[in-house]
N, C-alpha and C positions, 0 to 999 in steps of 0.2 A: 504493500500500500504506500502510496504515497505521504510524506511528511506530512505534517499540520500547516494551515494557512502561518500561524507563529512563527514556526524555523523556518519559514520561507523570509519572511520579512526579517529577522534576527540576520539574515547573512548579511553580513558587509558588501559582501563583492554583486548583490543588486538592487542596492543602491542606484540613485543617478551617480555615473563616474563621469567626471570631466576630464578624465585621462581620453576617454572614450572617445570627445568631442574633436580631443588636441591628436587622437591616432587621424580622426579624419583629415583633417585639417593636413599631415603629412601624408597622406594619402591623395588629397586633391591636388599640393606643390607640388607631387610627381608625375601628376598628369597633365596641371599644364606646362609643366617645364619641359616634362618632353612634348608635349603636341607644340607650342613654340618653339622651341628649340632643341631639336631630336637627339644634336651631338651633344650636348650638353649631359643629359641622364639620360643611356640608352637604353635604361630599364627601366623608363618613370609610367611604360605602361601598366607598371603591376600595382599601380594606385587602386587600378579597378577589382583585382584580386583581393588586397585590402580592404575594400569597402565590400565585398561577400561577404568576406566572414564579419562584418561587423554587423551587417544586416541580418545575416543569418543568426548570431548569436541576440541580436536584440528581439528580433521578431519571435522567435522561439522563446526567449526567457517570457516577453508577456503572455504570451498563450499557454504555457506549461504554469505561471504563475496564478492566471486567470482559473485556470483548471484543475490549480489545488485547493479550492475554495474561496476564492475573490471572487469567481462569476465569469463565464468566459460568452458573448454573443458575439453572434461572426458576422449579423449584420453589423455591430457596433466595429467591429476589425475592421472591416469592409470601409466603414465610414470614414474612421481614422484616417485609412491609405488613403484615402480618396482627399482626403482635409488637409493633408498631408503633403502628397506630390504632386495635385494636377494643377494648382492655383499658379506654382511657378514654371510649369512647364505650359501651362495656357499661353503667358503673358509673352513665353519664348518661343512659342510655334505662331502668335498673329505678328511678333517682330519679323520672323523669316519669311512669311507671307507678305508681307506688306514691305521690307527690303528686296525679297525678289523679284519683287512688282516692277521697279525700278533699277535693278542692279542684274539682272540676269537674262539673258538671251532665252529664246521660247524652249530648246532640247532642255535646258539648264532648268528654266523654273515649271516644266511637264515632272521632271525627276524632283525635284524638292515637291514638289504637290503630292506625290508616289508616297514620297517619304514623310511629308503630312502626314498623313493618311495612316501609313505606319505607325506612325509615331502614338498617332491619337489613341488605335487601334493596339498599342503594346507589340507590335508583333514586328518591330524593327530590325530584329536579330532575324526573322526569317526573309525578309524581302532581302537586306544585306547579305543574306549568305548565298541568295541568288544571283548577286551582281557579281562581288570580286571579295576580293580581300580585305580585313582588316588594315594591312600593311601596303597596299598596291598604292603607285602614284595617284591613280583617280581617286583613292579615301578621300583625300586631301580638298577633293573640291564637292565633295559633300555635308551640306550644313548639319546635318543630322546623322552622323556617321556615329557620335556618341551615344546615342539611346536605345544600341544594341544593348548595352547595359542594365540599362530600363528596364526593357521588354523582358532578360532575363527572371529578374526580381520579381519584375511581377507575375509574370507566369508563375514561377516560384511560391508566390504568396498564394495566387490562385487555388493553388491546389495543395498546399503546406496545411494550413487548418484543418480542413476535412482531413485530409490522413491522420491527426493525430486525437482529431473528435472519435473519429472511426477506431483508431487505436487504444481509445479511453473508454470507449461504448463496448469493446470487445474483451477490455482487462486485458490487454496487452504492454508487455512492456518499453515505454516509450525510446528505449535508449538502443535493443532491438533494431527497432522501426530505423532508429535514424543512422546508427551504424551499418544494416544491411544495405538501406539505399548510400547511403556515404561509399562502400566500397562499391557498389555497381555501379555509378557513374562513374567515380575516377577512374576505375577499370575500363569503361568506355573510352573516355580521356586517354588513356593509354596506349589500348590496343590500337586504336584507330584512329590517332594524333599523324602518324607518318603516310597512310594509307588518303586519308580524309581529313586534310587539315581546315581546310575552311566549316564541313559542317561541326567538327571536334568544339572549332573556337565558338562561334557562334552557337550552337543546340543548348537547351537548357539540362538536358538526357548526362552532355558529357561534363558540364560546368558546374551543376547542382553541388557539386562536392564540397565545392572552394565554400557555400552556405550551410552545409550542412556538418562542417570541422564546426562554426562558430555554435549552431546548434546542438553538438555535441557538449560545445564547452557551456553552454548554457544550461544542458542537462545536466552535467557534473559541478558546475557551480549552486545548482539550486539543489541537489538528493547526494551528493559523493564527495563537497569539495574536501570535508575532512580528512576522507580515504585516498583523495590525492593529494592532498601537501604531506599526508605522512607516508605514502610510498615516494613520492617525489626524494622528501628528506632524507629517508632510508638511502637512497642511492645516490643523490647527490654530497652528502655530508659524510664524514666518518663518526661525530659526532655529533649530539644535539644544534639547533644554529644557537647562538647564543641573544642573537635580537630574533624578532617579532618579522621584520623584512626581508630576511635573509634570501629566503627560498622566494619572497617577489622577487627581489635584485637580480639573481638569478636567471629566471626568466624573463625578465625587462630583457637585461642585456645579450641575452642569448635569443630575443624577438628581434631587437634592435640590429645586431650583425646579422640575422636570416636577411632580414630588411635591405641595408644597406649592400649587402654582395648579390641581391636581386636586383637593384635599382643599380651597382654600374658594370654587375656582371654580365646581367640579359642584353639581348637586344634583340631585334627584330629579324632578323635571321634564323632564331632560332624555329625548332617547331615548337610551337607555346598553344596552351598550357602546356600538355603533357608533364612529365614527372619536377619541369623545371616553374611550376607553377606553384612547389611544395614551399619552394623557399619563402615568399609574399604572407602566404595562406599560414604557414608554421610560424613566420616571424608575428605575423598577426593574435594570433591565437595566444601566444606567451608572451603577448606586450597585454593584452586583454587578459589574460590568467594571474598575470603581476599582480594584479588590485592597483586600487588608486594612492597607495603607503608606497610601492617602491618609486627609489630616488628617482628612476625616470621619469617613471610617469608623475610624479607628481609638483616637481620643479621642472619637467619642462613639457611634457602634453597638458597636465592641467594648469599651465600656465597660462594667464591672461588673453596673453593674444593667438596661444597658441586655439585656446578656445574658443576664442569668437571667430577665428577662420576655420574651426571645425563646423561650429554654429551656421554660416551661411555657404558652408560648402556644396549642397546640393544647387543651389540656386548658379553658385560661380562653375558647377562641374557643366549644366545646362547654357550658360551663358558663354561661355569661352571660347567651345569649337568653333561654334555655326561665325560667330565675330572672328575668328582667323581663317575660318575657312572662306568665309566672302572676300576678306582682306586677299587670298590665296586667289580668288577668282578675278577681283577686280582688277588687279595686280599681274594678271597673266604670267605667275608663276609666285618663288618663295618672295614675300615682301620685305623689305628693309627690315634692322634687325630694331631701328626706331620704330617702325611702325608697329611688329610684333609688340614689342615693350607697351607700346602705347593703349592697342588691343585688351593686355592686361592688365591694366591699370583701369582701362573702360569696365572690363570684366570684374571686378572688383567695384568698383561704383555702382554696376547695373546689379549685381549678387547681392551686397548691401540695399537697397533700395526697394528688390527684389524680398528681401527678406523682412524689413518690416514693414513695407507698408501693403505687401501682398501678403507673404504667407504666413506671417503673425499672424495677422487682422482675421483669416479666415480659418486657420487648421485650429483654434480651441470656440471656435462658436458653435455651440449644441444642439440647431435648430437643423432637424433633417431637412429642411429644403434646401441648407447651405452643400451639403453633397450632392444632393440632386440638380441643382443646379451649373454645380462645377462638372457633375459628370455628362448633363445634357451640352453643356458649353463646348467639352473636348470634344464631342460627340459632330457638335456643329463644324469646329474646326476641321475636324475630319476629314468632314463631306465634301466643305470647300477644299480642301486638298484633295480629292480625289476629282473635283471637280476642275481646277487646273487640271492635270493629269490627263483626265478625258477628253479637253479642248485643248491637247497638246502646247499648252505654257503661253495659250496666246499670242502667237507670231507676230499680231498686229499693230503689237506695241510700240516696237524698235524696226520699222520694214528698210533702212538705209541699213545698220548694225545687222541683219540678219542677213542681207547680201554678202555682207563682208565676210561673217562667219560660217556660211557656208562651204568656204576653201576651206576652213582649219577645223579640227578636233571631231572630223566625221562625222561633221553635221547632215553636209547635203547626200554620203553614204547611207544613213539613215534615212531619209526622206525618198530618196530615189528607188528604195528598199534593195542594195547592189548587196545583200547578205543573202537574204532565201524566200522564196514565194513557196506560198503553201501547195499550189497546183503542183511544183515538183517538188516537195517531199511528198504527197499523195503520192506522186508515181513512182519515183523513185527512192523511197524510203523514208518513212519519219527521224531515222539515225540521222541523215544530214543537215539537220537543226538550224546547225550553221550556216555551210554555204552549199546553196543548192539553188541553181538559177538556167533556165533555157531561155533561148531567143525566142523556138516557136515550140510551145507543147505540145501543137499538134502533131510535128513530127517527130521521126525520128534524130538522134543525135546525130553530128559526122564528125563532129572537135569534140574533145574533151578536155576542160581545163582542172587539173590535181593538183591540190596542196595545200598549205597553209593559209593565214591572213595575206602572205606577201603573194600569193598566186592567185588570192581572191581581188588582190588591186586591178588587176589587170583586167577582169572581166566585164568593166564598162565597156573600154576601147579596143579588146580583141572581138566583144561582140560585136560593137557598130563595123568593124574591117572585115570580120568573116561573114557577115549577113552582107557583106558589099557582092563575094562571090558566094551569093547561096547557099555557103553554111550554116547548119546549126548546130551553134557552140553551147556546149553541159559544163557548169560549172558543178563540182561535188567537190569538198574541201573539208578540213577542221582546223580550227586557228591550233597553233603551236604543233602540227604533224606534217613533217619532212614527206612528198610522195615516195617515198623508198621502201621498199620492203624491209622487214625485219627490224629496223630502228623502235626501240622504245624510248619514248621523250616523260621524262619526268619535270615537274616543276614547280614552284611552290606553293602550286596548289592542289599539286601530288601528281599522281599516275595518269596522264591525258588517254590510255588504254586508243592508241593511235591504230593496231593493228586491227580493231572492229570497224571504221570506218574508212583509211586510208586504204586496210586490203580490198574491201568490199568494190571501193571508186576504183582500181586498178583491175579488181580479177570481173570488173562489167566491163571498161575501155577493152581487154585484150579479148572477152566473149561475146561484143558485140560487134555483128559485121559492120551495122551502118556507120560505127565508127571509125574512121578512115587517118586519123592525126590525134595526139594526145598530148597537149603542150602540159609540160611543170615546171615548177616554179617555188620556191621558199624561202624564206630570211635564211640563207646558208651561210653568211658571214655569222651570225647569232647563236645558229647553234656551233659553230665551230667556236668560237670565243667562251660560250656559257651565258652569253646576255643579248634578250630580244631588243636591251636598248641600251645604249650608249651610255644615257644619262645616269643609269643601275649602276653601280659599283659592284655589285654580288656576282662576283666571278662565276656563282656555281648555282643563277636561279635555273641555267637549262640545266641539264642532265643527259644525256643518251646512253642507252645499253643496247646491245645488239646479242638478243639471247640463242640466237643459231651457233654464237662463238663466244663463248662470256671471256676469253682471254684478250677479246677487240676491247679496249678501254678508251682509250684516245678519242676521240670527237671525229678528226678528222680523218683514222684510219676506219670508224664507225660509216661515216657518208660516204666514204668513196668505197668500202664493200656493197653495201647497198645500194650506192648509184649503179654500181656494174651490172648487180644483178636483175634491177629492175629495168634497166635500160635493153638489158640479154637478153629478159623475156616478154619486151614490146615489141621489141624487135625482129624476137622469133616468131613473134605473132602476127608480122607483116603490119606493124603499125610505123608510120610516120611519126618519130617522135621530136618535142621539141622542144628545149631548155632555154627557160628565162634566166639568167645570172640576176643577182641580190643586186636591188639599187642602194644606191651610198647611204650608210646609217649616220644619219644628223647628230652631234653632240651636242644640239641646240636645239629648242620649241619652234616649232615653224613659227608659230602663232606671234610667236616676238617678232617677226617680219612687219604685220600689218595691226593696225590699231581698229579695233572692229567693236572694244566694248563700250555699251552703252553706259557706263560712268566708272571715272575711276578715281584712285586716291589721289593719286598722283599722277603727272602727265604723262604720256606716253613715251618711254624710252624704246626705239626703235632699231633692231638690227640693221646695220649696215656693214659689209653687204650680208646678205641672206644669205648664205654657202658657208662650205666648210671648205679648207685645203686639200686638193688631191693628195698631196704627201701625207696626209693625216688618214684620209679613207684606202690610199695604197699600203700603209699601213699595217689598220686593222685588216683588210681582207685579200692581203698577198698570198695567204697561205693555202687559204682557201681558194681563191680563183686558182690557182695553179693546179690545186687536186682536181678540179671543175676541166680544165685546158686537156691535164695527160687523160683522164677516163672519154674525154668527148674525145680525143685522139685514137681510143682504140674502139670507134663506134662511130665510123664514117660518115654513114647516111643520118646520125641525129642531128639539129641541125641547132645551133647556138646563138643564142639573141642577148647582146649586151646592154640590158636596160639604162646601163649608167654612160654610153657614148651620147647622147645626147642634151646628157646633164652637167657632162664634164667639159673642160676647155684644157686639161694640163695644167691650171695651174689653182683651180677652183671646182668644187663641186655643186650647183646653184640648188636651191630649194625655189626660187623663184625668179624667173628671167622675164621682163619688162613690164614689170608690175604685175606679173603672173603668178600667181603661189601654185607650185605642182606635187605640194606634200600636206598632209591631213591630218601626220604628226611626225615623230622625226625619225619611223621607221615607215612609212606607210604613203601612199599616194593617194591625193585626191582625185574626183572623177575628171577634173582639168587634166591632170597629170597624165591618168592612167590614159586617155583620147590622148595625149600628146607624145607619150610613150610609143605606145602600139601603133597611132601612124605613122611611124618611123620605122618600123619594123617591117622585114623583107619578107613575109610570112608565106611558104609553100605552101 
């Protein structure tokens, strides 16, 4: 049986702790120091790991406290969260609506509307885990990329009460409950952190864990904590401790180093959570195990300021991205390191502001219309946000600003729909998701265009050229898959499993007659480097394996086995084949060429000129073109198309030639580009 309502309230340790307040508070400085400034703490994303288990362990103390005889109603639960987190997250989803009004171009404010909607809706972790990545350069330019967080929690809370009513209704033992589910998630986290890193980060299946440590500690602080500071003592002391704090002290400072070798050991490279998630989550737990008596906590988290920045931390965690991430938009890349600074210092006054005169005023007022209103309000927002989204962001806001951006960031790819028409994945397979595109459905194919995104560029302007002599050209593709046989492409968003799609597009080109020519094409400087872009630093986001010979390691003895061998057997099959070479990878944003957004912070600093130096792209992709040169040497009749002669001059590589922009990012062509490519090309 559980304790008495008495010895519940006799412990110290629950108490209101404002050590608690001052963990937050180092928990939010490492999340905005690093989303400001990444180099700076390349581990300040595990702030959010930190604020788990705080959640977890508070939200659990009052419900298990409520449930030993205070009274526990889950409407009144319900109410709280609701008084709790929507008032300040209302006030910060009609700011993002109402600056993207004016600060965002229509592709830009249809996806903030999505993410509205999300947002309102909790379910922000799953629309995100359908885009990209947590850590991918586009995060960056999403204002709402932070309330993955949110959505986990509160799914979390969602379903956290009923398990443990249900668990109390059943006389089950609550600690059980929350150990069994504690190890099956992190177990999920585990197993399938390397395999499935995007759903691992995002799911609540695999993160619940990181809440349900603090919910542990919450159970042992309210029915065991005696039983643990005396086995604690037992093994950390040889003899009795002689003060009262010893064994906090202890665990402060052994919270406090979990902490700090997470925050500048981690970084984004890693696969996270997974086991490196332990650190955040452990240091946490034993700086909250401490009590509010050891010296840390209580000279310097429940210290004054450290408290009142724990105090309006929810407000400054909601306020800070979406203001650096517009900053990141308007700015057409990372902004001054003044303007960052600036950002948070705005962040800080809108949190503060944010916090008393919003979410004071509303989360202790007792009258149930005040939840129902805040929940009807989110509700509204919502709608509007899904309602941008539906009339794709408005176009007709900015129609001069939406000319401009058309060239860059694959706006007018989008619109033109040059990725995949439904008619041909009906016919040709729902697996081509991706790119799957004919000129005439009603006929038969006779081109086949295979490969990656960079073989998908090509398919505006080999279309308009081979409909010139009455071909019809099949695009079938997958972004990040080499057309090669055998190649497995790994990348940080794990296993692209290339061979169900890539083989499929190749073993139709060589069984079907009316296909007569099979051009391919790939970013094959990218993968011989290990980086789809210049701009990455991560030597090792690509990966290849070639499992017919696992002693092939090399990148480049990897491509040029399986250039052979696919080449052998189009060959054999009487196909016309015929390779596009890698155009020059940009170490620059195109988009820094021309000034196309409709407001900014500051004026437009514009590249001049738009290129990079051939000695800089001979460079990077000497090595590769030459394994491209001897395999096309011993396979005659393939025929070789050098997408970058007409970009190049010998001493410059142009991303844009006479007020023409022919790139849509700095590996990639716009539909300008790709027509101006391919009319250049001698095409048999």
């Amino acid at each position: 049986m559980p304790p008495t309502t008495h010895t519940v309230i006799q412990n110290p340790h629950l108490a209101y702790r404002p050590d608690i307040d001052g963990l937050r508070a180092l928990a939010i400085i490492a999340v905005v120091i690093f989303h400001a400034f990444p180099s700076w703490l390349p581990g300040g994303f595990v702030g959010v790991d930190i604020f788990f288990v705080i959640s977890g362990y508070l939200i659990t103390n009052i419900i298990l406290k409520a449930q030993s005889g205070l009274g526990f109603s889950l409407l009144e639960f319900y109410s709280r969260r609701i008084k709790r987190i929507f008032p300040a997250l209302i006030v910060v989803l009609v700011f993002c609506l109402v600056a993207g009004w004016y600060a965002l171009l229509a592709s830009e404010y249809k996806e903030l509307g999505k993410h509205i909607a999300a947002g309102a809706g909790y379910v922000s972790n799953i629309a995100l885990m359908n885009e990209a990545g947590y850590f991918d350069i586009t995060a960056e330019l999403k204002p709402l990329l932070h309330l993955w967080s949110l959505a986990i929690e509160e799914q979390f809370y969602l379903v956290w009460p009923l398990l443990l009513i249900l668990t109390l209704r059943l006389n089950l033992n609550h600690l059980l409950l929350i150990v069994f589910l504690l190890i099956v998630s992190f177990l999920l986290n585990v197993i399938f952190i390397e395999r499935y890193p995007i759903q691992v980060f995002f799911l609540p299946f695999s993160r619940s864990w990181e809440l349900l440590i603090g919910s542990t500690l919450a159970y042992i602080n309210l029915y065991k904590r005696h039983s643990l500071d005396r086995i604690a003592s037992r093994i950390l002391f040889r003899n009795p401790p002689r003060t009262v704090n010893a064994l906090g002290n202890v665990f402060a400072w052994a919270g406090l180093i979990f902490i700090i070798l997470a925050l500048i050991g981690l970084n984004k490279a890693l696969a996270f959570p997974g086991l490196w998630a332990l650190l955040p989550t452990l240091g946490a737990v034993c700086l909250i195990a401490a009590g509010d008596q050891a010296w840390f906590n209580h000279r310097i988290l429940a210290s004054k300021l450290a408290v009142y920045i724990g105090l309006i931390s929810y407000p400054l965690y909601l306020w800070h991205w979406p203001l650096l991430s517009f900053a990141r938009i308007v700015e057409v890349g990372s902004p001054s390191i003044l303007i960052r600074i600036g950002v948070i210092v705005l962040s800080g006054l809108l949190a503060y502001v944010t916090y008393w005169l919003v979410e004071k005023r509303l989360r202790y007022r007792q009258h149930w219309l005040v939840a129902v209103g805040l929940l009807a309000s989110l509700a509204m927002i919502g709608a509007i946000g899904y309602q941008v989204y539906g009339h794709a962001g408005y176009a007709n806001r900015y129609p001069q600003a939406e000319r401009l951006a058309r060239s860059v960031g694959g706006r007018a790819w989008d619109i033109q729909g040059w990725n995949q028409q439904t008619d041909c994945t009906e016919k040709f397979g729902k697996e081509f998701e991706q790119y799957c595109e004919i000129n005439n459905i009603e006929k038969l194919p006779t081109v086949m265009l295979i490969g990656d995104s960079n073989a998908n560029q090509f398919y505006p302007g080999l279309a308009k050229k081979y409909a010139e002599t009455n071909d019809n050209l099949l695009n079938l593709g997958q972004g990040g898959c080499p057309p090669f046989y055998g190649v497995n492409v790994t990348m940080k968003e794990g296993n692209l499993h290339c061979e169900k799609i890539r083989d499929k597009a190749l073993n139709f080109a060589i069984a079907t007659v009316s296909v007569k020519k099979v051009v391919l094409s790939m970013l094959g400087v990218g993968y011989a480097i290990g980086r789809r872009d210049v701009l990455v630093k991560d030597k090792n986001f690509i990966r290849l394996s070639y499992p017919d010979d696992p002693l092939l390691i090399k990148p480049l003895e990897i491509l040029e086995r399986s250039m052979r061998v696919t080449l052998g057997r189009l060959s054999k099959a009487g196909k016309q084949v015929i390779f596009i070479n890698s155009i020059p990878m940009l170490d620059f944003d195109p988009a820094s060429c021309v000034d196309y957004r409709p407001w900014r912070i500051t004026s437009a600093q514009l590249r001049v000129p738009c290129a990079i130096p051939q000695k800089e792209v001979d460079k990077l992709s000497g090595s590769y073109r030459n394994m491209v040169l001897r395999v096309i040497g011993d396979f005659p009749k393939v025929k070789l198309l050098e997408s970058s002669h007409e970009l190049c001059d010998g001493v410059n590589c142009w991303a844009m030639k006479a007020g023409v922009l022919f790139y849509r990012d700095s590996i990639h062509l716009n539909e300008v580009g790709s027509r101006f490519i391919s009319e250049q090309f001698d095409l048999p």
